[in-house]
N, C-alpha and C positions, 0 to 999 in steps of 0.2 A: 152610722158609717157603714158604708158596705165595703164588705172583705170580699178579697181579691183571689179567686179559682187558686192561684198558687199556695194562698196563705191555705186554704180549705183544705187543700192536697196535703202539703205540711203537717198539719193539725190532724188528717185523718190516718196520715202514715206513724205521727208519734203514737195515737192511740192505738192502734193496733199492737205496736211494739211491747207498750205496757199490758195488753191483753196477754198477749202471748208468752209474756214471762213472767204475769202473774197465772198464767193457766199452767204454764211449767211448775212454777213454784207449787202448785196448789197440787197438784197431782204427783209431786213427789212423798214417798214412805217419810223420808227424813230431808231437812234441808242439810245439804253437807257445803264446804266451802263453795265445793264446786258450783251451786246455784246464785251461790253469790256473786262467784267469778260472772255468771250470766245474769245476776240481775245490775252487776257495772257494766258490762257491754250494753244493755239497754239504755241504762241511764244515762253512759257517755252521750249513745245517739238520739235520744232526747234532747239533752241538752244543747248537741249542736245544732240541732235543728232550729230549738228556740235563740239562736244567736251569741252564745258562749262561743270563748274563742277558741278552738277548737286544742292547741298547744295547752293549755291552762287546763281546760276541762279533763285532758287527759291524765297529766299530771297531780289536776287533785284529785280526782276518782282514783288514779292508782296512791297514794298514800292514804287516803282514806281508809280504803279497802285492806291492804296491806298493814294498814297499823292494825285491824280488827283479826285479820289471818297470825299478826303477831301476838296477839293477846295483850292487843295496849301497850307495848316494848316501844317507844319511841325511837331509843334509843337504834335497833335495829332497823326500823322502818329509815329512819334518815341516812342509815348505812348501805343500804338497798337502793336509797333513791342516786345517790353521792354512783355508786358502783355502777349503775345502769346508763346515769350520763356521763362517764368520763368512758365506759365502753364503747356509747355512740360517738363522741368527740375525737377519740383516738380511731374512729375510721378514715384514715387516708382517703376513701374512695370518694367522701362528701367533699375533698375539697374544689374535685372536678363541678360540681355544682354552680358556685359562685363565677370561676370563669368562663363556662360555657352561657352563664346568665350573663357575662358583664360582653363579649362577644357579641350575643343575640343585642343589647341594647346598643351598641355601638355601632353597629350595622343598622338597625333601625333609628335611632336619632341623626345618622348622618344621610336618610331620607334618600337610600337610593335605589327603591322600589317604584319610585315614579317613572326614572327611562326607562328600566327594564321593564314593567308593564307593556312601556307604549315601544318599545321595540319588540316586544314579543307577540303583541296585536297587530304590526304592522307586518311579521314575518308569515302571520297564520292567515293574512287576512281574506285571503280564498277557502279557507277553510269552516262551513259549514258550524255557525256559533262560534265565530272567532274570538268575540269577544269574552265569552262565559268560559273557553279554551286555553285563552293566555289568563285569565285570571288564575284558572284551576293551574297553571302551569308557574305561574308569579307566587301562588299561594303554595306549591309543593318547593321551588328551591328558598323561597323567603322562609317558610316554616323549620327546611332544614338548617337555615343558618341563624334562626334565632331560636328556634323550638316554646318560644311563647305564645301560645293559644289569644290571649287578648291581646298582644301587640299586631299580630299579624292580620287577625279580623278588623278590628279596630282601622289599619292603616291601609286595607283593603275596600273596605264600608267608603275613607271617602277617596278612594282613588278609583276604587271600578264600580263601582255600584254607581255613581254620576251619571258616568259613560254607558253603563249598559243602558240605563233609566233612559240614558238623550237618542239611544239606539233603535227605541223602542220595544226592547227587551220586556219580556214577562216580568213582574216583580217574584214571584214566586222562583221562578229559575235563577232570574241572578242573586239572591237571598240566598239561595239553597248552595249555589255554587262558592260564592265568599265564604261563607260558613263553615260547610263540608271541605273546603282547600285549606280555610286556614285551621283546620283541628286536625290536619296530617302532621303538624307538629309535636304532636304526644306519642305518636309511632314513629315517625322519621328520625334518626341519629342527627344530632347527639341527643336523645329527647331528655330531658329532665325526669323523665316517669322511669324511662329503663335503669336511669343510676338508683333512685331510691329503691325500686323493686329491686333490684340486684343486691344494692346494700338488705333493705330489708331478710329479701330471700335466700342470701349466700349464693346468688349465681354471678358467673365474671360476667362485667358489665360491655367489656370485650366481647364476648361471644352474644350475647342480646343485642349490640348493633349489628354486628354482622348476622344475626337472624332475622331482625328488625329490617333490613333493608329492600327484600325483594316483597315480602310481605307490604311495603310500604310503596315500591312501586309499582306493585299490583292495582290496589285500591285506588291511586291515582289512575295508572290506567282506564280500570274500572270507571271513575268518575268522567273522565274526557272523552270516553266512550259513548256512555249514557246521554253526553251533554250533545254530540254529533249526532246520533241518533235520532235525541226530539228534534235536533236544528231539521235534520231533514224531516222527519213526519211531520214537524208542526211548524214552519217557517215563519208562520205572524207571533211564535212564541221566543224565537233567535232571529230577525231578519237580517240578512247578508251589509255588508258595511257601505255603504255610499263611496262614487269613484273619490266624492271632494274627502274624504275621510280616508282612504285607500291615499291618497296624494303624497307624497315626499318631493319636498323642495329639494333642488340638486343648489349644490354650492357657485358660486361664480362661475371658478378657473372650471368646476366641471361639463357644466350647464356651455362651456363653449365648445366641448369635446363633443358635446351631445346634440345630436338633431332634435330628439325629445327622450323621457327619462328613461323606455323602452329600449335604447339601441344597447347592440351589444357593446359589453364595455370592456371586455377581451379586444374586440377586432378596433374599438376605434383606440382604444391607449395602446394597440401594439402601430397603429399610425402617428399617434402621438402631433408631434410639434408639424408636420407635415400641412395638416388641416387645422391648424389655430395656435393660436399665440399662448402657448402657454409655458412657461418652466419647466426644462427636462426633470428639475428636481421632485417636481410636484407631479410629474405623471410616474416616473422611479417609485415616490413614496405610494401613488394608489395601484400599480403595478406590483408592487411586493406585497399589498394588502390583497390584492385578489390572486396572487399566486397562496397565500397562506394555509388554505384547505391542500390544495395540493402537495407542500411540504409538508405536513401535519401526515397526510396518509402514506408518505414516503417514509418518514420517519419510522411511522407506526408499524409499517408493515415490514419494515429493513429490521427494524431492534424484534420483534415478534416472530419473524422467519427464524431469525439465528436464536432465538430461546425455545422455539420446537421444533427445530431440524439436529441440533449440538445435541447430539451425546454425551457428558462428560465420559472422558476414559478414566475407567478402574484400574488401579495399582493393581499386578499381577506378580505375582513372587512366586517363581518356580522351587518346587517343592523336591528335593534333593534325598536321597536316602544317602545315611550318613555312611561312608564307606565306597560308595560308589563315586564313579567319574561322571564330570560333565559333557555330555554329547556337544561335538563340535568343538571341543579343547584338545590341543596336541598332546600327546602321550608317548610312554614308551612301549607299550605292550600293544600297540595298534590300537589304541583307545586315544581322545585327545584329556588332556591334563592343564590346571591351570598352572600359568607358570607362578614360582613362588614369590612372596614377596617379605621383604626384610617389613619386621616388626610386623606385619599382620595377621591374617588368619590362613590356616594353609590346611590340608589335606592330611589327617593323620596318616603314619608309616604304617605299611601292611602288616612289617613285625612287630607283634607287640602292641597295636594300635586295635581301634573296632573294626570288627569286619562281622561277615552275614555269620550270623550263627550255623552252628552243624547242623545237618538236615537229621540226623537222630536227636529224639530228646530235646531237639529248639522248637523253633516257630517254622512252621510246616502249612508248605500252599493248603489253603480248605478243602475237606473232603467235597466229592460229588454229589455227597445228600447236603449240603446246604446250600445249592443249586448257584454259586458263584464260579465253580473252575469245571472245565471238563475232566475225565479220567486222563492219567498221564499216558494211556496209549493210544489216541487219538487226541494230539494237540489242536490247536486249532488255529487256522492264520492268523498272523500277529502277534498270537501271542510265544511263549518262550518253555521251554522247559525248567525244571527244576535245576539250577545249577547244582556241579559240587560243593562242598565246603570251602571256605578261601577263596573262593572265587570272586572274583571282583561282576558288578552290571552295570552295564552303561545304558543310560534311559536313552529314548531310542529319537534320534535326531529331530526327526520329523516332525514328532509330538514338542518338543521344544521350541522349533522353531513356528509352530501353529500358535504355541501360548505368546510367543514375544511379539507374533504379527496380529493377535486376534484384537489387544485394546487399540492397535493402529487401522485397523480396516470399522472395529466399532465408533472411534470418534471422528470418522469421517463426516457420521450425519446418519439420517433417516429418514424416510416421506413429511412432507408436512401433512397433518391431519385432515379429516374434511371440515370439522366446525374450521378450521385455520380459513380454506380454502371459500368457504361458506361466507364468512363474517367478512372479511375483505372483496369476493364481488363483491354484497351488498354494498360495501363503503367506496366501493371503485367506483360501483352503476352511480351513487347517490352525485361522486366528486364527479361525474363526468355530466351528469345533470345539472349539476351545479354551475358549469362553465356556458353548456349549452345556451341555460338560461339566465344568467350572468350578465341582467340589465342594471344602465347607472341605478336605476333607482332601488334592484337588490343590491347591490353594492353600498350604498346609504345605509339599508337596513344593517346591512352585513357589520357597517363599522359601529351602527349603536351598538348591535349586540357584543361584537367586542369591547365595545367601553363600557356596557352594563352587565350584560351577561355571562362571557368569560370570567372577568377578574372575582367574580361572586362564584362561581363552579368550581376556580382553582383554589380557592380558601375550603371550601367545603370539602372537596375530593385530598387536599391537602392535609387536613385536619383527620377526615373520617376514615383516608386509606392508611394515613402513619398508624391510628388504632387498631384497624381490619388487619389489616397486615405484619403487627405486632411490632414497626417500627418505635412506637413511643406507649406509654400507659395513656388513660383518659385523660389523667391530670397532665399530664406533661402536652400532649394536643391540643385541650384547654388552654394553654399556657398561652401556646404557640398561635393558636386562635386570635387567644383576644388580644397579642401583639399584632396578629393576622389583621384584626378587624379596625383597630388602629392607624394600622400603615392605607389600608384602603379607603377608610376612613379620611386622609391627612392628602392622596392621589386624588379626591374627590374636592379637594380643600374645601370638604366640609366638617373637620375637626379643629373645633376651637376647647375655650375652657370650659364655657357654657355645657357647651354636647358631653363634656368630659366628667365633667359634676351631675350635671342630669344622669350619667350612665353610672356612675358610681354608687350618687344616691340611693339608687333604682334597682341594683345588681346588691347593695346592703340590705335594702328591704326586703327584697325577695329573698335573698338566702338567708339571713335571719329570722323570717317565719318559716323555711324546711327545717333548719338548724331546730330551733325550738319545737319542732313537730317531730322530728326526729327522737328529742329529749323526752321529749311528753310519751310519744309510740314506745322507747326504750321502759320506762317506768310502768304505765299500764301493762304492757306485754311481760313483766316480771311480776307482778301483781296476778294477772291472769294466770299465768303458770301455776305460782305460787298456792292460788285460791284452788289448783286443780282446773280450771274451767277447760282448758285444754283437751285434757283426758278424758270427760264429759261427753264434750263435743264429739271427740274422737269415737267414743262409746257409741254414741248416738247415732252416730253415721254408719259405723260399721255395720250397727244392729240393725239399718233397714236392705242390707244386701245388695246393695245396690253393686250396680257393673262398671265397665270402666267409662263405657256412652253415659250412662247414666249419671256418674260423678259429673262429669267435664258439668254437662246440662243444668245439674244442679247448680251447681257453683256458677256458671258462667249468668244464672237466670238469675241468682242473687245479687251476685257483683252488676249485674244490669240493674235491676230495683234498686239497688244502692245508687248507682252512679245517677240518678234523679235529684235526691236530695243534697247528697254529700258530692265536696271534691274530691277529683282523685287521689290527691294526699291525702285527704283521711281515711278515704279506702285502701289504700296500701298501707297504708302504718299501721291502722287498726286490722285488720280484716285480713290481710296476708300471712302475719304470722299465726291465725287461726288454719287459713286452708294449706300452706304449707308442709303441715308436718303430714297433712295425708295423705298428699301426694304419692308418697312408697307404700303406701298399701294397696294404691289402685296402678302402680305402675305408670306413670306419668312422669314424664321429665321436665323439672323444672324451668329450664329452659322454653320447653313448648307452651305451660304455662305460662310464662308472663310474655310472653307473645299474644296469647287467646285475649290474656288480660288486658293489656294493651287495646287492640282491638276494638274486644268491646266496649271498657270504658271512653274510645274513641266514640262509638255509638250511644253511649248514653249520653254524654256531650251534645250531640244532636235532638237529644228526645223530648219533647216535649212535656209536661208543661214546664219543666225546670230545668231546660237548656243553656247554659252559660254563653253559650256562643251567638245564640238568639238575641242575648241581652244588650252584648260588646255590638252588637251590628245594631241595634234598634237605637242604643246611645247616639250614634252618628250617623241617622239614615234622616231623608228630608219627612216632615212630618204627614204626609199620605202614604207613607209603607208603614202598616201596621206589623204585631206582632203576629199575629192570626197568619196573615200574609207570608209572613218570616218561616213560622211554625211549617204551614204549606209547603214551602218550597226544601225543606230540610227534612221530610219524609223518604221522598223517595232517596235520597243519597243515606238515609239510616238505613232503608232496605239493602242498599248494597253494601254497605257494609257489614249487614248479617250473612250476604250473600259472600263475603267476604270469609268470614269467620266460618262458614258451612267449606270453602274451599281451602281455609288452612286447617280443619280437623279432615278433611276428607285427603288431601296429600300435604304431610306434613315435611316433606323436603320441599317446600316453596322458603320454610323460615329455616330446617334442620342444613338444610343440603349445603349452602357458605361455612356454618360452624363447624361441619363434621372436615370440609375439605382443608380449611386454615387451620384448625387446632386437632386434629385428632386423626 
């Protein structure tokens, strides 16, 4: 029987592992725990390799192990294992998990990536690789709203890859683009990766989206970038869409409004019934549809003006010395005086009440050496001389009346900014293009995209800014979500019982293997402690000096070699709580970590020869795209993605800069 390149890879990566921790062993003075702790980190990943289930293998390696650190105490070892899972269990933060999964599957069972595909191809269709465009663009808001890597490929394989294939589309390009779009949901919010890493790592899962998110639309960028790029240099590799493919049927009542789909549809619905028989009601209702952008940037720009032009006004409390009169109250000594009031607070009496201390022996203006007052024989305008004793002072009008007028004249307002003045042109020029060009048949587009593509952005931006913004926890978002995805679900009337059992099923299965992987990481990770292997490690790394380039590098070039064999749940559960702790030695913020980490495990997803995403797309591709083919086209978007990770270690306020300004 001939074995398969992968199985070879497999089998050559186990062996090396067992090399290398029997050459540790072997070259150690003494075996101490600690090598044992590292000869179960090998073993686990053996194991998984050969196809143990990964929750299990954990868990009995760590009691295994654990029973031998106990000196055969059972008794303990079962108290260890008991204490380790009810510690994962009572994490609140897992229970975001299961709802952000039952969400993702409710949205993808009620199958509504099909119009939004084809209204988002129809809106780019001048645009250079349209079709490989809207995929990369179906695969970034689909991935945000399900963050399931093999839902999203999978549901992409047979909905664009058809289409590109009948376009005459490279197979390598449209391969590479499915792929690399639907694996933007292991970095895009609400990803599944950032909750475990964050529970693993002790970072708020809070602040990892909102680092997660520009990072995330970078590398999108980056990808649709790339994809316009080849369309122009290499045009028989994306060729431009056929007119009969470009085509939108206009509806009836419209289609009479219209000479052909081109006319402007401003200038003939503001003629309306004039020129054709149609229903005032029905040109009103497409009338208010194409005025909608226009309200939209009225809105936008009416509620955003008044939130940076308002100053709030500061409460100003004028500051009294106690004995003195208030400037501008009537008095009798030629001073003004508040007048008294029954039961409240009043003016102590001169006799007998506080007054300015004696100027011998009291509190005395500051000498001239502490460079605060002049000498008292050259006063200075403004200011006053040293009163007698008893004397009464009255703070000087002017100054009072400057403090009562100053928070009136500050909440008046302020300039609006330039970014203010900046981002609205843009959004004028674009709405004013918009009407320009404001053909029936943009108008068609305009309304798929409202029935596809709005109602999926207002769930997503709904969900991820109540988090970003600290209106709700993840769980509670979650919550809201998968009510969210539900109610759109049910507007699509495509929620029955069937989709609702499928999505249940599907959403128990899946978070009952994190849940038990979580239990299993909780047990091993006390086990490893335990055996020392931590400290070891720790030791180990210290002792080669390395710098703080040089950690990231290392680390990040392991977690890549991992991410070949192993999922990324088994690399974070196992593997995290190793590089974690030494972090604070090399000065690295956790945070920026599992961002990097992210990333690249994002790229190793892509890598060949043990690509997961390769696989989900070869399951449902027509049987002449091979994997070779697959493998091809899913290189060059791995390169950008390193290219990716080279630009979040070189300015790290691409992920830093949202978290520091929301939370800190």
């Amino acid at each position: 029987m001939k074995v398969r390149k992968e199985l070879w890879f497999g089998l050559s990566f186990m062996a090396l592992i067992v090399v290398l921790a029997g050459t540790v062993l072997l070259r150690a003075e003494t075996i101490t725990n600690g090598h044992l702790g590292l000869l179960m980190l090998s073993l686990v990943v053996v194991a998984i390799m050969l196809g143990f289930p990964t929750a299990f293998t954990l868990m009995g390696m760590g009691m295994l192990f654990t029973w031998l650190a106990y000196e055969r105490d059972t008794t303990r070892t079962l108290d260890l294992m008991v204490q380790a899972a009810y510690k994962t269990m009572a994490n609140d933060v897992l229970i975001a998990i299961p709802l952000f999964v039952f969400m993702g599957y409710l949205v993808e069972r009620a199958n509504l990536i099909e119009s939004l595909f084809r209204s988002l191809h129809l809106a780019m269709a001048r645009l250079p690789g349209a079709l490989a465009v809207a995929t990369l663009v179906t695969c970034t808001i689909f991935a945000t709203a399900t963050g399931i890597v093999g839902a999203v490929v999978t549901l992409m394989g047979l909905l664009a890859l058809p289409a590109m294939l009948r376009g005459g589309y490279s197979v390598p390009l449209a391969a590479g683009s499915i792929t690399a779009g639907g694996c933007l949901g292991i970095l895009l919010p609400p990803s599944v990766l950032l909750i475990v890493y964050g529970a693993t790592a002790g970072v708020s899962v809070v602040q990892l989206y909102a680092g997660a998110f520009f990072p995330g639309l970078m590398l999108a960028t980056l990808y649709i970038l790339y994809v316009v790029l080849i369309a122009k240099l290499k045009p028989q590799w994306a060729p431009p869409l056929s007119a009969e493919e470009r085509r939108v049927p206009l509806p009836p009542l419209t289609a009479r409004l219209a000479d052909s789909p081109q006319a402007n549809a401003l200038l003939r619905l503001m003629k309306g019934r004039r020129n054709a028989e149609v229903p005032i009601g029905y040109i009103a209702r497409q009338t208010f549809i194409l005025a909608l952008p226009a309200l939209v940037f009225v809105l936008l720009a009416g509620s955003s003006w008044r939130a940076v032009t308002t100053v709030p006004a500061e409460e100003h409390y004028e500051i009294q010395e106690i004995g003195t009169e208030r400037a501008g109250s009537p008095s009798g000594s030629g001073g003004l005086a508040e007048p008294p009031q029954a039961g409240g607070l009043q003016e102590p009496p001169a006799d007998g009440g506080l007054q300015e201390p004696p100027q011998d022996g009291g509190l005395a203006e500051p000498p001239q050496e502490g460079g605060l007052q002049p000498p008292p024989s050259e006063p200075q305008a403004g200011r006053a001389l040293p009163e007698p004793p008893g004397a009464q002072r009255a703070a000087p009008a002017p100054a009072a009346a400057q403090a009562d007028t100053a928070p009136t004249a500050e909440a008046a307002g302020r300039p609006a900014p330039t970014w203010w003045w900046v981002v609205f042109s843009v959004l004028g020029c674009l709405t004013v293009l918009f009407y320009l060009f404001a053909s029936f048949a943009r108008l068609e587009i305009f309304k798929m995209l409202l029935a596809s593509f709005f109602p999926l952005m207002l769930l997503i931006l709904a969900v991820l800014g109540s988090i970003v913004l600290g209106l709700a926890t993840p769980t509670e978002a979650a919550a809201m979500g998968a009510l969210g995805g539900m109610l759109l679900a049910a507007a699509y009337r495509r929620f029955n019982l069937a989709v609702l059992r499928e999505s249940v099923f599907l959403t128990a299965k899946t978070s009952a293997m994190v849940c038990w992987l979580f239990v299993g990481s909780a047990i091993f990770s006390a086990a490893f402690a335990l055996l020392g292997g931590q400290q070891l490690v720790e030791e180990w790394v210290m002792s080669m000096n390395l710098s703080q380039l040089q950690f990231l590098l290392l680390s990040q070039v392991i977690i890549f070699l991992l991410g070949w064999p192993l999922e990324w749940t088994e690399i974070i559960v196992i593997f995290m709580p190793i590089f974690i702790p030494l972090l604070d030695n090399f000065g690295v913020d956790p945070l920026f970590f599992g961002l990097l980490v992210a990333l690249n495990l994002q790229t190793a997803f892509l890598s060949p020869p043990v690509a997961m995403a390769a696989f989900y797309l070869k399951g449902v591709s027509p049987q002449h795209v091979t994997l070779n083919q697959i493998f091809l086209g899913m290189l060059p978007f791995m390169g950008i993605q390193i290219l990716a990770i080279f630009l979040l270690y070189v300015w790290p306020q691409i992920g830093l800069w949202l978290p520091q300004l929301l939370y800190k």
